[in-house]
Structures are given as C-alpha cells and as structure tokens.
C-alpha positions in Angstrom: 0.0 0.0 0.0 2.9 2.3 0.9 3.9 1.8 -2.9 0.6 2.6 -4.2 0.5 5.8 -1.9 4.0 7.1 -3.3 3.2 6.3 -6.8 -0.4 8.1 -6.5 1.9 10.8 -4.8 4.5 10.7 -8.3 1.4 10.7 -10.5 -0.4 14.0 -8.4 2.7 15.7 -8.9 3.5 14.9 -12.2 0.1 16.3 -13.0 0.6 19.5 -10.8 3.9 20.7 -12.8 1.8 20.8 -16.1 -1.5 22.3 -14.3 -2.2 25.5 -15.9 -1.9 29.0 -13.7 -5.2 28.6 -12.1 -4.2 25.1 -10.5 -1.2 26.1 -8.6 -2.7 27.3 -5.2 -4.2 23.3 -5.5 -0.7 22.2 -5.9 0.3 23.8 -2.5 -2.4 22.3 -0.9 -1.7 18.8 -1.6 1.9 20.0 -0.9 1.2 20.6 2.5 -1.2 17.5 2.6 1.1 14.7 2.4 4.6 16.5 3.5 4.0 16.1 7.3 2.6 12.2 6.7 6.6 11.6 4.9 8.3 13.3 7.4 6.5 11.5 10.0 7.0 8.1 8.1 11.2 8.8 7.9 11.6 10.0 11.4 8.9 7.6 13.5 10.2 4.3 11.7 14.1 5.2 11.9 14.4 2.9 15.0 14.1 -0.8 15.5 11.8 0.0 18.5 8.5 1.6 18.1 5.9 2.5 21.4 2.8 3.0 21.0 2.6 6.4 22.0 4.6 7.1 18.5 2.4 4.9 16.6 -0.8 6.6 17.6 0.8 9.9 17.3 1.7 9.8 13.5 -0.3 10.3 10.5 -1.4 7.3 8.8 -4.4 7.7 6.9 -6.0 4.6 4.3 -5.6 6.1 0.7 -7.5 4.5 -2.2 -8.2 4.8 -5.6 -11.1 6.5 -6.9 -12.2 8.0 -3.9 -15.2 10.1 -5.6 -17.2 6.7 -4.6 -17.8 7.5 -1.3 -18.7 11.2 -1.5 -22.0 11.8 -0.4 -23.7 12.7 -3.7 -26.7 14.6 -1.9 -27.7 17.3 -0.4 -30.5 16.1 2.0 -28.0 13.8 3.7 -25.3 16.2 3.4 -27.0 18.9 5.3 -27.3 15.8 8.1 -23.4 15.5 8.5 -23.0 12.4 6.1 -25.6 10.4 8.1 -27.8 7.5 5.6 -28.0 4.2 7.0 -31.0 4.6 8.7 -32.7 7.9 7.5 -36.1 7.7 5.5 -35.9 6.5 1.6 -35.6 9.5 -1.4 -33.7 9.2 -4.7 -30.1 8.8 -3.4 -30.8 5.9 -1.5 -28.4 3.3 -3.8 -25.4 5.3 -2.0 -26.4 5.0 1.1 -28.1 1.9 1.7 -30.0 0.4 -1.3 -32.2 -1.6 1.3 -33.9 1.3 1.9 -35.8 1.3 -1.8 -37.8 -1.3 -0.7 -39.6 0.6 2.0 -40.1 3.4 0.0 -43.9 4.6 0.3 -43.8 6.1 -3.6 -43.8 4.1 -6.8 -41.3 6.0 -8.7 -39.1 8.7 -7.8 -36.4 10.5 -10.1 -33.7 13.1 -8.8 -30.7 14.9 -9.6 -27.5 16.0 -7.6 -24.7 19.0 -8.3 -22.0 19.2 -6.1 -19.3 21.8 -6.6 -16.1 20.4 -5.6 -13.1 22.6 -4.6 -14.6 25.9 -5.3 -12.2 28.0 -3.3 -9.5 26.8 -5.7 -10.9 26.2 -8.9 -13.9 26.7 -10.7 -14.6 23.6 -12.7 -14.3 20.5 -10.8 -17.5 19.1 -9.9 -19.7 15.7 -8.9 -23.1 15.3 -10.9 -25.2 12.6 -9.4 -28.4 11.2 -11.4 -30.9 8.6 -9.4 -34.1 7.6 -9.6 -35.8 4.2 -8.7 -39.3 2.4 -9.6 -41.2 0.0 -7.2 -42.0 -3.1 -8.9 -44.7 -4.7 -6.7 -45.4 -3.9 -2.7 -42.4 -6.0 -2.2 -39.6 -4.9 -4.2 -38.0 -2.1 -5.9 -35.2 -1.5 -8.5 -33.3 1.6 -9.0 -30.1 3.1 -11.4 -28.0 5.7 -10.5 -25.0 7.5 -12.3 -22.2 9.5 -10.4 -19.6 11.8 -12.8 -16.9 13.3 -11.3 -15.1 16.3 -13.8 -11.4 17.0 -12.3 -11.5 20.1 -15.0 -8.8 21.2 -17.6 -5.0 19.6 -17.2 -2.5 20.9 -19.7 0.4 18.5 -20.7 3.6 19.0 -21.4 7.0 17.0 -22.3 10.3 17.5 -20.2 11.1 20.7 -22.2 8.1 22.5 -21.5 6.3 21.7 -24.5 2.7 21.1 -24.2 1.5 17.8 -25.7 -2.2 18.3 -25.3 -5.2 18.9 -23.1 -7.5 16.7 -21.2 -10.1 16.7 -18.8 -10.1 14.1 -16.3 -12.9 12.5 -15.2 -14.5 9.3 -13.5 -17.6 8.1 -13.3 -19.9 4.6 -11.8 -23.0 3.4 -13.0 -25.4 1.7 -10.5 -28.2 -0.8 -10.8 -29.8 -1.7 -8.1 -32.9 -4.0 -6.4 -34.4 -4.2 -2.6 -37.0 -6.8 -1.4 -38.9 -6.6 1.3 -38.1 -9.7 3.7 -41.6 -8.7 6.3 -43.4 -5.1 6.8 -40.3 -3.6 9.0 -37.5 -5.3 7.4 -35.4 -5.6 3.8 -32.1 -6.0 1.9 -30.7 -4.7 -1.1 -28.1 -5.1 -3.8 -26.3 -3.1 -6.1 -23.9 -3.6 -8.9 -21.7 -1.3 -9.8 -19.4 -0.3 -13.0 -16.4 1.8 -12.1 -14.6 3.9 -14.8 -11.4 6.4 -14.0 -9.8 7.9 -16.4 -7.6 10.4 -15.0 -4.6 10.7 -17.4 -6.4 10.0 -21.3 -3.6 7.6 -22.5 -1.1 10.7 -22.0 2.5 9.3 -20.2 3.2 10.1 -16.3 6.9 9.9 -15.7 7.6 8.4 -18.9 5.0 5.8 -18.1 2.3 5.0 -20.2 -1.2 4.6 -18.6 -4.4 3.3 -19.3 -7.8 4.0 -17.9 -8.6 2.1 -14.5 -12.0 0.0 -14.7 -13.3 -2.2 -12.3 -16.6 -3.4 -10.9 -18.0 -3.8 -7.6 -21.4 -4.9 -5.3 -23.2 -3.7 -2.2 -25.1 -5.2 0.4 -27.0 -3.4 2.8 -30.1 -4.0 5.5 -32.3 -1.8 6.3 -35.3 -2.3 9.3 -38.2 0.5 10.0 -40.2 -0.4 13.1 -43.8 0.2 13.4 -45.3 3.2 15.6 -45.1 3.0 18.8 -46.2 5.3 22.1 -43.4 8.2 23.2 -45.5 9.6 26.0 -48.3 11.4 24.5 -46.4 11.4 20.8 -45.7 8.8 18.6 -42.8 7.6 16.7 -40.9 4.8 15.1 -36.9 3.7 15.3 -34.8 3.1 12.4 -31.7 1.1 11.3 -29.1 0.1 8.7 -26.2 -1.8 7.6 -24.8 -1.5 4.4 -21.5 -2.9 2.5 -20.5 -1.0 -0.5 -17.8 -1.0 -3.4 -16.8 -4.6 -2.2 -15.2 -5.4 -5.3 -11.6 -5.8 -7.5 -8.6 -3.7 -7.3 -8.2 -0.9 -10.3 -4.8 -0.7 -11.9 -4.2 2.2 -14.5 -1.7 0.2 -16.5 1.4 1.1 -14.4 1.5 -2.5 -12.5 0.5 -1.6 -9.3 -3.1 -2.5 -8.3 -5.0 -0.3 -6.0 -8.3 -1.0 -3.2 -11.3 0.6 -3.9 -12.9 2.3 -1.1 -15.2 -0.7 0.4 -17.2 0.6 3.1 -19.0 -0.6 6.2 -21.8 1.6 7.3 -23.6 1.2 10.6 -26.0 3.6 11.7 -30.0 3.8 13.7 -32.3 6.9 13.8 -35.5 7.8 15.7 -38.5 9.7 14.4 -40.4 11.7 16.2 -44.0 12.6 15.6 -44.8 15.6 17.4 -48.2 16.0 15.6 -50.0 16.6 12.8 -48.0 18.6 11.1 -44.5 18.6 12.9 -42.4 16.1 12.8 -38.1 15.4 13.9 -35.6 12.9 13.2 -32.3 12.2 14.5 -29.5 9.6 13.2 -26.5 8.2 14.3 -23.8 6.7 11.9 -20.6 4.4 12.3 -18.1 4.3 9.3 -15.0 2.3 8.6 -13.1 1.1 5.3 -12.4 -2.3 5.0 -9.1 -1.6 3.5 -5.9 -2.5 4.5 -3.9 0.1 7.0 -0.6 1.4 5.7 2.1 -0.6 8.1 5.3 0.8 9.3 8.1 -0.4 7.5 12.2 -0.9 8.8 14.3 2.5 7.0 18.0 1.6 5.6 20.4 3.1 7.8 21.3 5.4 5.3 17.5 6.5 6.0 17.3 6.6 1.7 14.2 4.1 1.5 12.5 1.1 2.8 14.9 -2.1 4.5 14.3 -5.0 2.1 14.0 -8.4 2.8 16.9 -10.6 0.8 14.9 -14.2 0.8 11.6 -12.6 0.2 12.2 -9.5 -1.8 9.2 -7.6 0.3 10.1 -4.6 2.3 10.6 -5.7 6.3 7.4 -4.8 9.0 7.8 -3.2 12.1 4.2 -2.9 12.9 1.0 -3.8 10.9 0.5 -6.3 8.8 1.2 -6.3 4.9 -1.3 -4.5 2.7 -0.4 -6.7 -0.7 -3.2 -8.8 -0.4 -6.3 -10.1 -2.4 -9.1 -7.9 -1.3 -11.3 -10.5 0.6 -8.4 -11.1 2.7 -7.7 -7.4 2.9 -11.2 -6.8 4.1 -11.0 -9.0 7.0 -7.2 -8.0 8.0 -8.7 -4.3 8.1 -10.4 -5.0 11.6 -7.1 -5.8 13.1 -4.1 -4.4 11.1 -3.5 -0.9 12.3 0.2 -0.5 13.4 -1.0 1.1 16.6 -3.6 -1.7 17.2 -6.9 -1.3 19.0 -6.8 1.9 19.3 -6.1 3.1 16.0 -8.6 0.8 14.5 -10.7 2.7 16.9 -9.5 6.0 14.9 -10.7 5.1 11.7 -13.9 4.8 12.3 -16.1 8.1 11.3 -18.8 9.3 13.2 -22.2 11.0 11.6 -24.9 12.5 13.4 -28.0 13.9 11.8 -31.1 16.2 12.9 -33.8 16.7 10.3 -37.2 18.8 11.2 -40.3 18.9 8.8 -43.2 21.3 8.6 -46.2 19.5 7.2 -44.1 17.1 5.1 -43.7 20.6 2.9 -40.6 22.4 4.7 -37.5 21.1 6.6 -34.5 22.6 8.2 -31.3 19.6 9.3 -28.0 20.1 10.6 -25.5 17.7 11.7 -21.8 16.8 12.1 -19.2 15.0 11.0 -15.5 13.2 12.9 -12.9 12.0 11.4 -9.6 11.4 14.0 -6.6 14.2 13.3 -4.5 10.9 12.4 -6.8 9.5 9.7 -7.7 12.6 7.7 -9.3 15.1 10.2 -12.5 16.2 8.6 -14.6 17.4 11.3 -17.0 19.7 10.1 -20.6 21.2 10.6 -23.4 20.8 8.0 -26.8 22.7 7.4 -29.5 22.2 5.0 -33.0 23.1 3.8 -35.9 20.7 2.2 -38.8 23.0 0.3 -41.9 20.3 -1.7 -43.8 21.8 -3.9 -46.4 20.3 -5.8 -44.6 17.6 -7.8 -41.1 19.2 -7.0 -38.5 19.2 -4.9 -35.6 21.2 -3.5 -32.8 20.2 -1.0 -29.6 21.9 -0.3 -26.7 22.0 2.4 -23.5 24.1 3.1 -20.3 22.6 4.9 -18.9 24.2 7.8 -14.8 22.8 8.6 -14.9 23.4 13.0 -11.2 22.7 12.9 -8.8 25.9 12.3 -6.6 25.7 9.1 -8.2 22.4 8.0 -9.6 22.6 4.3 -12.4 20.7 3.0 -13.2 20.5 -0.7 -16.7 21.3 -0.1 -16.2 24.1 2.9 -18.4 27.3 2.1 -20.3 26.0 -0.5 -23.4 25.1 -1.4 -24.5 21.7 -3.4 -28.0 21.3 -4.5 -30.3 18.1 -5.0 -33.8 18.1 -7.5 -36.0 15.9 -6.8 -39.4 14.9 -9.3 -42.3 13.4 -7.7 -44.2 10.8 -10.1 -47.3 10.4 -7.3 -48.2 13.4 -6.8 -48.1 14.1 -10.5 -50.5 11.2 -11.7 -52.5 12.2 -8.9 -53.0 16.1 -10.3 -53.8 14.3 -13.4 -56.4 12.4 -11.7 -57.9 15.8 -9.9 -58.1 17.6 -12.9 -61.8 17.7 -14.3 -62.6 16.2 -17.5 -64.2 18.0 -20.6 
C-alpha cells in the first residue's frame, strides 16, 4: 500500500507541474497534505523500536483509488453531517443503503445532484449525481444511479516544456440496483456497480504510459423501520441500517500496481419523532470504517534513503501492521485488526455521523448535523446545514459545509451543493384531480 501511496503521490505531482496558472494554489495544498505524513514516516520508523505512543501519534491515513465513490452525492444527507444508513428513503438511497428502496412509500421517484467540488480553488471541478428508482410490486424495488466526477482542464507537457495536449479528467460509476422486502419492517438490497477512471487519457506520467482504470464492484446493505409505537403522548418509530459497499476488484491504471477501492461498512440507527399533525423530527446516528488495509510501518535503511528490504523474500521488512499486498477479501478482514497502533487506532478510523432533520407539514424542513474523522486519519470534522422546500410535484434540498477545525480545508467548505428531486405520485394524482371536458 505504501507503494501505491508514493506512486499516486508521483502521478499528483507529475500532474501539478503541467497544471495551468489557475491550478497552482491546489498544488500547494496537496503539498502541504502529504509532506508532514513523509516526514512523520522517515523520522517515526528510523528505529528498530516503536511504542505505541509514536504509533498513535503519527499520520497514517488509508488512501484508495477513486475516492469520488464514497462522496456523499446529496444534499439532503449532506446537510445531516454524512448520516444515511438509517434515515427515511428518497432518490439517493443506492449510496447510502439500497435496502432502503424497498420501503419506499412512492412508486417511482427520479432526482438529480450538483455538487461543486473545490470551489475555493478552482472553478470547474464538480460531482453530478443522477438517481431515480421504480417500485416493482409492494415487495420490491429497483433503481439506477449514475455519479460523474469532472477533475476540469489539465494541460500537458513533455520535459522541455512543450505542451503535448489537453485533457479533462474524469470518473464516473453506474449503478443498478434491487431491494425486497423480507416482512413489513424489514429488507435487503443489492447493487452492482461499473467503475470507470480515467484520469490521465492515455497521456505518459513519468515516462509511463497509462491506461484508464475500470473495475466493478457490489453492495449489500439492510435496512429495518419499526412500526409506531407510544413516546409519552407522541408517537414515533426507530430506524436502522447496515450497508457494504464498493466490495469489489482492485483498479490498476496500467502502471503495474493494483489499488483498493474504497469498500465501506456503514452502521447507523435513527428515531422519528411525531410531534403531531404537522410537525415532525428525526435524528441519526452513523458508524463508518473502510475495509481496506492500513498502511504498516516499515524498517528505514540506515542510510534513511528508502525502505529495509528483505533478501529471501524480496518484500520490504514490517515493524508494525501487517502487509497490505493482499487479495481484497483477505484485505477486508485483515482491516479489523491491522492498524500498526492496534486497538486503538482501528478505533480512529472509524467516522462518526450525526443527523437532525425537522419537517413542517411534510412541505418544509431545516437539518443540521456533524461530521468526525480522527486528526491521524484525515481530520475532517466539520458542521453541516441544509433546507428541504416540496412543492407540488417538485422538490428542492440543499446543504452548506462548515470545517470546526482551524486551518483544515475541505473540498466542499463554504459551498453550497443542490439536490432536485421529481415526484411521479403526486403528478398522476394532479392528473387524476383535474376535471374532465
């Protein structure tokens, strides 16, 4: 894994010296980024001896490839701090838990997601998300989703400066989903995925050549609504989910190094609230991990130029953690108990979501929520707001990011990211109400 992250590292940079002007304040902040996780790697792993104490106090965040794949694509569960295991069924349940399409009280529901990505730093990099999902019978639903991710304009150019052409980066997955009900409070789901990432258009990186990286992947996810039951003199109903997503092959871009997708465990509950007639609340709790290997920490040479090498094997020599070249099942289940700094930093890389969502008469809602990541696994810990306006067959849902942690960037911090949603129901049923000649 430490090879994938230097050669990911290589190919950033190699695409950051041909960057036009308006790229170059980016190029600092990836800059700053990963410097302090390679200093920490040199100096922490320069002894035979490691405590724990230096372990836990290093960077050592789990990179993957295409990384646009869990990025929450909407802006009803984005203005609820990332939360959507458990929260009530829309459009953009596939990302979230595709279980949830089965409970779904509308027969067909279509919706479309714009994300601006980066904004502070450059003006055309975005994520489009299109979903939409059709019940099939009382029991089961299928849906299809597509998520594109534009990185903008990159200019290239040969070691003398010349440029040698211009491409726009971009990936992109296609979803196809179907839930079933199991019994009135409970159901699963699957998805299958296609996974397309072409980030350099045939173009060399270092005098490599490279290809775009495909791959495909499933999900698996659970989802359970409980009926009503008495809350003092209100009513209300509990909520949870489980979901498994992007379990599938490594992606290799033709340079001969194989790298994990982001699978994802999600874990999260909620409880609704009816406070009556027309008010309502909800608030969620979610648990994330990625079942992906943890970087170890590997033996330096004594001349501190690179990693010690093992002679018989010909694999670079573990201090601590476990070795990340493996096939991904294996890497799935060695990513509950890998972490260099053992229980404790597994403990780190799990995420923590909570939600808050209030409605007005099923018509107007206002959510909030927040969002942890550990300082040593990434450090996003931000605030989230967000609005819900239906109108007749329409909808409208949006959020803003908030970063709570001074001189932390977030890709998405100040902006605002939009999600339309189309009603089918209430549609035939203005059809229905409107008299007949």
């Amino acid at each position: 894994m430490q090879n994938n992250f230097y050669l990911l590292m290589s190919f950033f940079q190699s695409l950051f010296v041909v960057l036009p002007q308006k790229f170059l304040r980016m190029k600092k902040f990836f800059v700053l980024l990963f410097s302090p996780l390679y200093v920490l790697s040199q100096s922490s792993t320069s002894n035979k001896t490691l405590t724990t104490s230096q372990l836990l106090g290093a960077l050592n965040p789990i990179t993957t490839a295409v990384p646009f794949l869990i990025i929450g694509p909407d802006s009803k569960q984005g203005g609820m701090g990332e939360v959507g295991a458990a929260t009530e069924p829309d459009v953009s349940s596939i990302h979230w838990n595709g279980a949830k399409l089965a409970m779904t009280e509308k027969d067909m529901g279509f919706g479309i997601s714009y994300s601006p990505w980066l904004r502070n730093l450059v003006p055309d990099i975005s994520l489009a998300y299109v979903s939409g999902y059709k019940k099939l019978n009382k029991m089961s639903t299928v849906g299809m989703s597509l998520r594109y991710f534009s990185l903008g304009n990159i200019t290239f150019t040969d070691i003398m400066g010349n440029t040698t052409g211009q491409f726009k980066p971009n990936e992109f997955a296609i979803d196809l989903a179907y839930a079933q009900k199991l019994s009135p409070h409970f159901s699963m789901g699957m998805a299958f995925r296609y996974v397309n990432s072409n980030l350099t258009g045939g173009y060399s990186v270092n005098g490599q050549p490279t290809k775009v990286g495909q791959t495909v992947a499933v999900d698996v996810s659970m989802y359970y609504k409980s009926k009503q039951f008495e809350m003092g003199d209100k009513k209300g109903f509990a909520t949870a989910g489980l979901a498994i997503t992007n379990l599938g092959g490594k992606i290799n871009y033709g340079t001969g190094t194989k790298n994990f997708i982001p699978t994802n465990l999600r874990l999260g509950g909620g409880l609704n609230t009816i406070l009556d007639e027309y008010n309502s609340i909800g608030l969620y709790l979610d648990f994330n991990k990625l079942l992906v290997p943890t970087p170890p920490v590997y033996l330096k040479k004594a001349s501190g130029d690179g990693d010690s090498v093992d002679v018989a094997t010909g694999k670079k020599i573990i201090l601590a953690g476990k070795d990340p070249d493996v096939p991904v099942i294996q890497g799935v289940l060695q990513s509950f108990g890998d972490a260099p700094g053992g229980f404790k930093e597994e403990l780190r890389e799990v995420n923590i979501s909570t939600g808050f969502e209030y409605w007005y008469a099923h018509q107007f809602a206002f959510r909030m929520g927040y969002f942890y990541e550990h300082k040593t696994k990434g450090g996003r810990q931000f605030l989230t707001f967000g609005f819900g306006v239906r109108y007749s067959v329409f909808g409208l849902d949006a959020s803003y990011l908030v970063p709570t942690v001074a001189n932390r960037n977030h890709p998405l911090q100040n902006t605002w990211r939009f999600t339309f949603s189309f009603d089918f129901d209430s549609f035939k049923k203005q059809n229905k109400e409107q008299p007949q000649e």
